[in-house]
C-alpha positions in Angstrom: -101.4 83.5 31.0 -104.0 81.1 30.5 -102.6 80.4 27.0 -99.0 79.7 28.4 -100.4 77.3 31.0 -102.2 75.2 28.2 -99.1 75.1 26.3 -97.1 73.8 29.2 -99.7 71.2 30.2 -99.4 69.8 26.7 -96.1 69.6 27.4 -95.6 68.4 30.5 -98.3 65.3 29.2 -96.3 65.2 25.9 -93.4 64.4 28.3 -94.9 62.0 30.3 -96.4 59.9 27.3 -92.7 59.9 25.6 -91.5 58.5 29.0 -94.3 55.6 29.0 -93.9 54.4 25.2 -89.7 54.7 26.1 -90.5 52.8 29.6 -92.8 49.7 27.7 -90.0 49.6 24.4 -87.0 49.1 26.9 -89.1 47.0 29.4 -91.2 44.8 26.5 -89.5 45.3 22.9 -85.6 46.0 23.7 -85.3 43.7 26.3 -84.3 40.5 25.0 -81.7 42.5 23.3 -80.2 44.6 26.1 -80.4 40.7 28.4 -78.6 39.4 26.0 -75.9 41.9 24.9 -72.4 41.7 25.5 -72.4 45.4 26.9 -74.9 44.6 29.6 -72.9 43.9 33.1 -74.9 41.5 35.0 -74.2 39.0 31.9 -70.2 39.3 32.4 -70.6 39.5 36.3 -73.2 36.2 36.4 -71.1 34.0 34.3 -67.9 34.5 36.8 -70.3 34.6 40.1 -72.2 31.8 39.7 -72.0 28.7 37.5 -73.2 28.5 34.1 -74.9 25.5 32.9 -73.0 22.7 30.9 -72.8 22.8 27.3 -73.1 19.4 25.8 -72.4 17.4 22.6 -74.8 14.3 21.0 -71.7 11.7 22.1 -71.9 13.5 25.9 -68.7 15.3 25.6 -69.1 18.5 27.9 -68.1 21.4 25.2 -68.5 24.7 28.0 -68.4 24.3 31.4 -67.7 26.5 34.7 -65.2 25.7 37.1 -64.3 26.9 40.5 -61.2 29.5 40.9 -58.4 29.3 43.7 -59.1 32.7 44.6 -59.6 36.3 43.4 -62.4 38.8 41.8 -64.4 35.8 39.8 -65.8 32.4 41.6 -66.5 30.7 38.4 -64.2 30.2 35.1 -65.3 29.0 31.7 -63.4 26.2 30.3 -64.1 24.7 26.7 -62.5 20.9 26.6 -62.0 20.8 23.1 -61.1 24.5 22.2 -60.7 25.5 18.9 -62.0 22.6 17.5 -65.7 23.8 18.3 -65.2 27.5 19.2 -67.1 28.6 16.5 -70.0 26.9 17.4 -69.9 26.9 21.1 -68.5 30.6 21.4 -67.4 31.9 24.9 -68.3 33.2 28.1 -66.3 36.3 28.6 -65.9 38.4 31.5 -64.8 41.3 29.6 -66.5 40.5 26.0 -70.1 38.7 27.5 -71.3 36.0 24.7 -71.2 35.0 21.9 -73.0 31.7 19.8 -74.4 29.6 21.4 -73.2 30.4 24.8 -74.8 34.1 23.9 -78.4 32.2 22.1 -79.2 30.4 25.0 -78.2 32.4 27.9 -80.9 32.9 29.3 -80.5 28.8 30.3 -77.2 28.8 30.8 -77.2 32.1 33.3 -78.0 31.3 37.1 -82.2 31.9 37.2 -84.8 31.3 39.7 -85.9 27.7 39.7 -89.9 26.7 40.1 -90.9 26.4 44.0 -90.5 22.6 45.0 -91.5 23.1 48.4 -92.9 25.7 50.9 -89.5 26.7 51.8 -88.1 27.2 48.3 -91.4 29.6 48.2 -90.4 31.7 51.1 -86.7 31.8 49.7 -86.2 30.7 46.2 -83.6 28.3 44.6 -81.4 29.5 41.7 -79.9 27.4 39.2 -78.7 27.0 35.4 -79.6 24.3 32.8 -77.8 22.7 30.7 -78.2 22.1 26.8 -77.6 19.0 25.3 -76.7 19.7 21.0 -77.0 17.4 18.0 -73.4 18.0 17.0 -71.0 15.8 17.1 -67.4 16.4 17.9 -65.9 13.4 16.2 -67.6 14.9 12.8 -65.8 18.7 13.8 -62.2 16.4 14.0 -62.9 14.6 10.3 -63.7 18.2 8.8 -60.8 19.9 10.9 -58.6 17.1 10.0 -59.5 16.8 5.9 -59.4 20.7 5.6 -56.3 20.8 7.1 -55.5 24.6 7.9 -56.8 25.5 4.9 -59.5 28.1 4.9 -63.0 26.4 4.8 -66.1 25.0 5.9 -67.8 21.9 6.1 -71.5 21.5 7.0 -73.4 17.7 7.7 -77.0 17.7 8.1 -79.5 15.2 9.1 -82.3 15.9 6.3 -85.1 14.2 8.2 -85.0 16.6 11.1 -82.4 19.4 10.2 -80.3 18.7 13.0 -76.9 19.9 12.7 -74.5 17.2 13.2 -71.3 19.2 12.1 -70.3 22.7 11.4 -66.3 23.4 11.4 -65.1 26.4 9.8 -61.4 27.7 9.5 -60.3 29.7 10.5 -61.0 29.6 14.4 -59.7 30.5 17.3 -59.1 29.5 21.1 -61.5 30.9 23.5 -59.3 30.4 26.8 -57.6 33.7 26.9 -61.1 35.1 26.6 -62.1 33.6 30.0 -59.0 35.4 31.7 -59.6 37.9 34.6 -56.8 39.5 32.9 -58.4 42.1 30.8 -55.1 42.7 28.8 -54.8 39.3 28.2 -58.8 39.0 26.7 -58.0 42.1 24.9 -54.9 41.3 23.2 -56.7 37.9 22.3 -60.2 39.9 21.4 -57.8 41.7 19.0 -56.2 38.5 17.4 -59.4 37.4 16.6 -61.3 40.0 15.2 -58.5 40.8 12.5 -58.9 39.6 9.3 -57.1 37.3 7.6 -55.1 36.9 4.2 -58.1 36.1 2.7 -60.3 39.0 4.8 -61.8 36.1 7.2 -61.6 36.8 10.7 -61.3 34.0 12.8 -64.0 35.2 15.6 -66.4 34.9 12.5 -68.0 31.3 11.1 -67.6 31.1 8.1 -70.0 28.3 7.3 -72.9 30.5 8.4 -71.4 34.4 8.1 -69.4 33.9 4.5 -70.6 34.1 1.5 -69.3 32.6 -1.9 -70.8 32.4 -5.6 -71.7 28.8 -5.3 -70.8 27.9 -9.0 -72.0 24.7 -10.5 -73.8 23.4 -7.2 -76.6 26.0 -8.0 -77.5 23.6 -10.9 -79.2 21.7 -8.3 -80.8 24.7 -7.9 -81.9 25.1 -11.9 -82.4 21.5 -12.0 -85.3 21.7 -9.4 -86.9 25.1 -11.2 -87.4 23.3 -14.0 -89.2 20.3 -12.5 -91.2 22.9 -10.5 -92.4 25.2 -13.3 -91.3 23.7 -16.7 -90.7 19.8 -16.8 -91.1 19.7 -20.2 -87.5 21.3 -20.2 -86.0 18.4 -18.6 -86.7 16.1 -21.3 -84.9 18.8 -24.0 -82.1 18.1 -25.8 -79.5 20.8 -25.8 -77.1 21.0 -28.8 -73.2 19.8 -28.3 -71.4 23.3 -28.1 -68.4 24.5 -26.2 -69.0 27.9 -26.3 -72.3 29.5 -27.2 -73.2 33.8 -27.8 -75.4 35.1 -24.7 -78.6 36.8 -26.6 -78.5 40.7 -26.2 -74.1 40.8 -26.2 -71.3 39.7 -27.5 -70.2 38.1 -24.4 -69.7 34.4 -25.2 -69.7 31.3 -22.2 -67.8 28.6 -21.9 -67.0 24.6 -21.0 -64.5 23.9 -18.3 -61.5 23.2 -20.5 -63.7 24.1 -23.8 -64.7 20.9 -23.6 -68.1 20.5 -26.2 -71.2 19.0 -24.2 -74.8 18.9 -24.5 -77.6 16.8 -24.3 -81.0 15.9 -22.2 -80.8 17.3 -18.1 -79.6 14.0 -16.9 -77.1 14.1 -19.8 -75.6 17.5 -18.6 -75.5 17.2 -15.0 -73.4 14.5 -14.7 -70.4 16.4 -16.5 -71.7 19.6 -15.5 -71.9 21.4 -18.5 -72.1 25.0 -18.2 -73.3 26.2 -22.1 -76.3 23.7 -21.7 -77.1 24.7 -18.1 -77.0 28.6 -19.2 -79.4 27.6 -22.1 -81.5 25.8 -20.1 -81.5 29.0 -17.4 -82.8 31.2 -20.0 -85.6 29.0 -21.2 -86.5 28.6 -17.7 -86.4 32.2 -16.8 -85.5 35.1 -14.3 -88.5 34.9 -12.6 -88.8 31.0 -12.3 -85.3 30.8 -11.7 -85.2 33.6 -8.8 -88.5 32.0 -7.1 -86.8 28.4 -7.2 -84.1 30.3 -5.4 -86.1 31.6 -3.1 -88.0 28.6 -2.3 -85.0 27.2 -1.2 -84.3 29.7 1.0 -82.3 31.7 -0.7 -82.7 35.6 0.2 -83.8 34.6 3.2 -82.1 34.3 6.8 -81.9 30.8 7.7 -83.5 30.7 10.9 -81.0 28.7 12.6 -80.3 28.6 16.8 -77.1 30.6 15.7 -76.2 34.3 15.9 -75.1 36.0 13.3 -76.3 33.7 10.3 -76.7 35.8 6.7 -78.6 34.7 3.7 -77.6 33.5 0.6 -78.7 35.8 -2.2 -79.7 35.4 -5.7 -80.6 38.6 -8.0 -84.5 39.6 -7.7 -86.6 38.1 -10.5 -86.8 42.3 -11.9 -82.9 42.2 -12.6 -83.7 39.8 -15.3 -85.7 41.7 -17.3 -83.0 43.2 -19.7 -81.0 40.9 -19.0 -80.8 37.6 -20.2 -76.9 37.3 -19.8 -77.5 37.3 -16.6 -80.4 34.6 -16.4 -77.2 32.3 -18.0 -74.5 33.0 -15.7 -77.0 32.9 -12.6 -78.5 29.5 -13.8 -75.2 28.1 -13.1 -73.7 29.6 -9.4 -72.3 32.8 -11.5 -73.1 36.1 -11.9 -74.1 37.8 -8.4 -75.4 34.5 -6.6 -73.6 34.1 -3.2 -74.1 31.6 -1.0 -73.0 30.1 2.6 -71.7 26.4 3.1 -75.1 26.1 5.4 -77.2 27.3 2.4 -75.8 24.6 0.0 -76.3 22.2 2.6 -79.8 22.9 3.0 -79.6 22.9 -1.3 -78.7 19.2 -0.8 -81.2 18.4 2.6 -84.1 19.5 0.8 -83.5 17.2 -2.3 -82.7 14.5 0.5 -85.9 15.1 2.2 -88.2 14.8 -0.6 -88.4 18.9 -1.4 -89.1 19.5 2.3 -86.1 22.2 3.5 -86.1 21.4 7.4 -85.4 24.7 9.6 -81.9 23.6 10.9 -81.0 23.5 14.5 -78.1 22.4 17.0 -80.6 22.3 19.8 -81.1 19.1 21.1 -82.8 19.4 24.5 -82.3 21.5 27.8 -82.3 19.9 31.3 -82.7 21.7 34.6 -80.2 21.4 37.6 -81.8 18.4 38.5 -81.6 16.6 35.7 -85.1 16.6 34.5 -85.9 17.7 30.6 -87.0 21.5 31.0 -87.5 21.6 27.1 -86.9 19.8 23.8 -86.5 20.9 20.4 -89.5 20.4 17.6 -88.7 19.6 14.6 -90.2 22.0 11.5 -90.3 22.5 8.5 -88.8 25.7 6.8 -89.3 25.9 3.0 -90.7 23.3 1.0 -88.7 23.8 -2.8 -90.0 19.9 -4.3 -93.0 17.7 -4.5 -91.8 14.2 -3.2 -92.0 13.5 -7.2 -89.9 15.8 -8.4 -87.2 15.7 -5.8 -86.9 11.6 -6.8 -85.6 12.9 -10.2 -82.8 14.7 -8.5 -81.7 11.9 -6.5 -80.8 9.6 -9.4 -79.0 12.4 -11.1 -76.5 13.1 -8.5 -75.8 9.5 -8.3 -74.5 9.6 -12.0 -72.2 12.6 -10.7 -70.3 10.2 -8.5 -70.8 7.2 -11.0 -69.6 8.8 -14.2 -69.5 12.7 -13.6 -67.7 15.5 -12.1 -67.4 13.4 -8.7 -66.8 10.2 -10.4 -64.0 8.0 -8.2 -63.8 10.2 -5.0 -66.7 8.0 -2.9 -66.5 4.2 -2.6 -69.4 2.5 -4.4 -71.2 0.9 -1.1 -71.2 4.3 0.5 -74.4 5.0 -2.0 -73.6 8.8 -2.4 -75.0 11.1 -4.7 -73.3 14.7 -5.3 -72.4 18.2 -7.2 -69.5 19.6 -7.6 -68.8 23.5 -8.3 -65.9 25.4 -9.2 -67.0 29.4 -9.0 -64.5 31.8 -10.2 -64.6 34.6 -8.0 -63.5 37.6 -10.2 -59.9 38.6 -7.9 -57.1 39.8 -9.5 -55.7 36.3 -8.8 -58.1 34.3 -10.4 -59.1 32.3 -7.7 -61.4 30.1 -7.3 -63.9 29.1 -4.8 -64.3 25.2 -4.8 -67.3 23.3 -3.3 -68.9 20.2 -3.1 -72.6 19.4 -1.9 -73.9 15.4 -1.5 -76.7 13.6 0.1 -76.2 9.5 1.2 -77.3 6.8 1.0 -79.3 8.3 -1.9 -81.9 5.3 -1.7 -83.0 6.5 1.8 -80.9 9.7 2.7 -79.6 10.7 5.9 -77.4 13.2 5.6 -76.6 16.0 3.4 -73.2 17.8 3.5 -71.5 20.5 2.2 -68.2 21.5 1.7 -66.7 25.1 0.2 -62.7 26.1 0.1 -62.4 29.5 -1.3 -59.5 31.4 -2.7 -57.9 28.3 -4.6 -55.7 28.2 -7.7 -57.3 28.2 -10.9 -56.3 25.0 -11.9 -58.0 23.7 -8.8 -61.8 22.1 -9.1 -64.4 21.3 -6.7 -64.0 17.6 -6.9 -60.2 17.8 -6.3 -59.9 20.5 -2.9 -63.7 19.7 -1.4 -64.0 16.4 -2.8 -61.6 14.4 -0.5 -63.0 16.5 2.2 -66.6 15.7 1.7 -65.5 12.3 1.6 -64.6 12.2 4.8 -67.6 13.7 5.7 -69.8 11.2 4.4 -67.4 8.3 5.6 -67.9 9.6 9.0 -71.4 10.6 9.5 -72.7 7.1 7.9 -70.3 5.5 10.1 -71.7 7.2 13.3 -75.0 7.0 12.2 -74.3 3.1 12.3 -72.9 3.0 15.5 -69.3 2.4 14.3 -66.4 4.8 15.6 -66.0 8.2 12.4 -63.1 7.5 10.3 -61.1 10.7 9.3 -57.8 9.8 10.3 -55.0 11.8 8.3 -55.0 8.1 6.4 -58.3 8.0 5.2 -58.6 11.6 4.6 -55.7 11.6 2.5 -57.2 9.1 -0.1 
């Protein structure tokens, strides 16, 4: 008998102590998680009940707010001014489907809370209220991109270097969050289902793709290469390369070619500018798998970006290990190819860090938040992330690009006094249609940057390159950020975009 009580005992403790570590991982570990989830009720009831906070843009414009109904269930709807044009961003405040974006990354502002005592009164019976957050981005940049990509399938990414601020971020496709807000459910649901269904091209338009897509980055990577070298082997960037259209990978009889079989070769800042792929590949395998992969890495590469954004995903690039019996693949990698994937945010940071003297800033559309009354609650601090470059070595990159837009791949797509410096890729992407996935990356003014951009459209015709589909776009970019950044009004208009 006295056995069977024991055994119970131990039991009824084990019990108990399974009920304390479940109690503490729900109360301590899981609940951010479960406060912020889209399944959790008081998150759909508090956004209708009671106000949110105002979401706001760099230029002022109100992006999310919450307005008073006529009548029925809710108190409060959600209304987003410009719509579409910054859904992806801004993301919604559903009653049926919670958050999402930035409205779900900083609920916990944005959600009716208790406010700090001001008096003896508010101590006996506390105030509630919701701040606002005030963002870097700028909706006059989100027209230019929405405007130059114009329905395509895209993305388009402009950041300040210096401080990683996010001043843009459009990707298509993207939806309308209004029908979201109904108190309708069968109208948020027939919407919810528009938008989680893939496209053509197996996008769907709830997703971003400038943070959630990847795409072999193709010659933009040789930023990439360019830097490994001047990190681990400068001695490389001084060597000349023979002038080859094709050349045999070691190890196979796979052979890799110029666009258009087109001989090249040459010194680094003879084969950047015309992006030549055999040089590049020869250059990857002197440099290395390992160096290559740790280049990679230091820019951030196999890593999540860690920006204010749910849902981001890393770029990739093959572990240096993959290398090892395989040299093909050090060539193809070394120039976007092979298995390297990367989002329109990742190449963007490619081009900030170069910008910003080898210093990746973490990235970041927070600006500040402000309490109901007005005052600043808390303001973003600015860090850095990864550091790829020594000042030094990232002032050999800078000139480089500048030859891409002077005599290059880029060459006539930016006007002179704009003082842009850039890389264009076009990455096949290995469909049955032969598509290709066209980018552009650029940094300006290259004597003192300011802004780096990037720019992908995937799933274009082969004939297509970078410079001709995300060049005119990336224009734009540039045109408009500079402009702002000057206190002058963004071009973009269907004029200017067009040439």
């Amino acid at each position: 008998m006295s056995r069977r009580i024991s055994v119970f005992a131990v039991l009824i403790v084990l019990l108990l102590a399974a009920a304390v570590v479940q109690s503490a991982n729900i109360q301590f570990f899981r609940a951010p998680a479960l406060n912020a989830s889209i399944l959790n009720p008081r998150n759909n009831q508090s956004s209708s009940q009671s106000p949110r906070g105002e979401i706001i843009a760099a230029d002022g414009t109100v992006l999310a707010e919450s307005v008073p109904t006529s009548g029925g269930y809710y108190a409060y709807r959600r209304v987003y001014p410009l719509g579409s044009l910054t859904a992806g961003v801004v993301g919604f405040a559903s009653p049926s489907y919670g958050t999402w974006a930035l409205e779900a990354q900083y609920n916990q502002y944005l959600t009716a809370h208790a406010l700090p005592p001001q008096s003896f009164a508010q101590v006996l019976a506390p105030a509630s209220g919701a701040d606002s957050i005030t963002l870097t981005l700028q909706p006059a940049l989100e027209r230019v991109a929405a405007t130059a990509l114009a329905g395509r399938d895209g993305a388009a990414v402009v950041l300040d270097p210096r401080t990683g601020a996010v001043l843009a971020m459009y990707s298509n496709p993207t939806y309308n969050p209004a029908p979201l807000e109904s108190p309708l459910f069968t109208v948020a649901a027939a919407q919810w289902k528009k938008i989680t269904t893939n496209n053509a091209h197996g996008f769907p338009p709830l997703g971003e793709l400038a943070t959630q897509q990847t795409f072999p980055p193709g010659s933009t990577f040789k930023i990439v290469t360019t830097s490994g070298v001047l990190a681990f082997k400068p001695k490389l960037f001084t060597k000349s390369y023979p002038v080859v259209a094709t050349i045999t990978l070691p190890h196979s009889n796979r052979t890799l070619s110029n666009f258009g079989f087109v001989p090249c070769g040459g010194t680094v800042a003879q084969m950047l500018p015309p992006s030549c792929d055999p040089g590049y590949a020869m250059l990857g395998m002197d440099l290395g798998g390992q160096n290559l992969a740790a280049e990679a890495n230091a820019y951030g590469f196999n890593s999540v970006p860690p920006l204010d954004m749910p849902g981001v995903q890393p770029a990739y690039f093959p572990p240096a290990s993959s290398f090892t019996y395989n040299i093909p693949g050090v060539a193809y990698s070394s120039i976007g190819q092979q298995n390297v994937r990367a989002t329109a945010l990742q190449m963007a940071l490619v081009a900030a860090g170069v910008a910003n003297g080898g210093q990746v800033m973490t990235p970041h559309f927070l600006d500040y938040v402000t309490g109901p009354d007005g005052s600043i609650v808390k303001r973003y601090q600015d860090s850095v992330w990864k550091t790829a470059l020594t000042p030094a070595q990232a002032a050999r990159i800078l000139p480089l690009m500048h030859s891409v837009t002077e005599y290059g791949t880029a060459a006539g797509i930016f006007p002179a006094n704009l003082d842009v410096g850039a890389k264009t890729g076009t990455a096949q992407t290995g469909n049955a249609a032969q598509n290709t996935d066209d980018w552009m990356i650029a940094l300006a003014p290259v004597a003192h940057p300011t802004i780096a951009v990037a720019v992908v459209v995937p799933f274009q015709v082969v004939s297509d390159t970078g410079a001709a589909v995300a060049g005119p776009v990336i224009r734009c970019m540039v045109e408009g950020a500079l402009a702002l950044q000057a206190g002058q009004k963004a071009y973009g208009t269907p004029t200017t975009c067009a040439g």
